[in-house]
Phi, psi and omega in degrees: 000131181298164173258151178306126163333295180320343186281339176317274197344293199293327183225078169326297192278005153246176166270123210277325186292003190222017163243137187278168177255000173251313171277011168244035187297313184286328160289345209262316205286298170320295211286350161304277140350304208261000188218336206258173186257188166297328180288351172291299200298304168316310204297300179308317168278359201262333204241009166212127159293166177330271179298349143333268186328283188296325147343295173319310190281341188292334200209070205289146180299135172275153196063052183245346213247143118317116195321294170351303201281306172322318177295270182352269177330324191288319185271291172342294203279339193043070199223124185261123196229166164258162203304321192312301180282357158286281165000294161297345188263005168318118151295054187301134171253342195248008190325178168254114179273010182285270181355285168280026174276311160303298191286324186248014162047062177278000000 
């Protein structure tokens, strides 16, 4: 089953009619989180649960997150991630090269 149209905004860059809503739970979930509005949001608690949702944010996909949003959902959800993997899940155009340095034990 396709996903509501309306949801295009949020994951721009796919094609919706070829995403599943279980097996693209985290991109769907993610990108939903970092773009979306309220009739985006609705959609999203009515078609995923609570710990689904907080799963996601728990164990956030890297470069994927706007620091903002993330910070936010984490303090809504009261879900403690650590910095090192918050860092990474940053959408940075800028990294830190310590940070990946650290991460690819360079």
């Amino acid at each position: 089953m396709a996903l509501p149209s309306f949801l295009q905004s949020c994951l721009a860059s796919y094609d919706l009619s070829k995403m599943d809503k279980n097996r693209h739970k985290e991109t769907i979930i993610t990108s939903v989180l970092n773009k979306g509005d309220g009739k985006d949001l609705d959609w999203l608690c009515k078609t995923y649960t609570r710990k689904e949702i907080e799963e996601v944010v728990a164990s956030p996909q890297r470069g994927m997150w706007f620091r903002e949003v993330l910070t936010y959902w984490q303090k809504i959800l009261d879900i403690k991630i650590p910095r090192f993997k918050r860092e990474l899940a940053y959408f940075n155009l800028n990294p830190n090269p310590d940070l990946y340095k650290k991460f690819f034990k360079i």
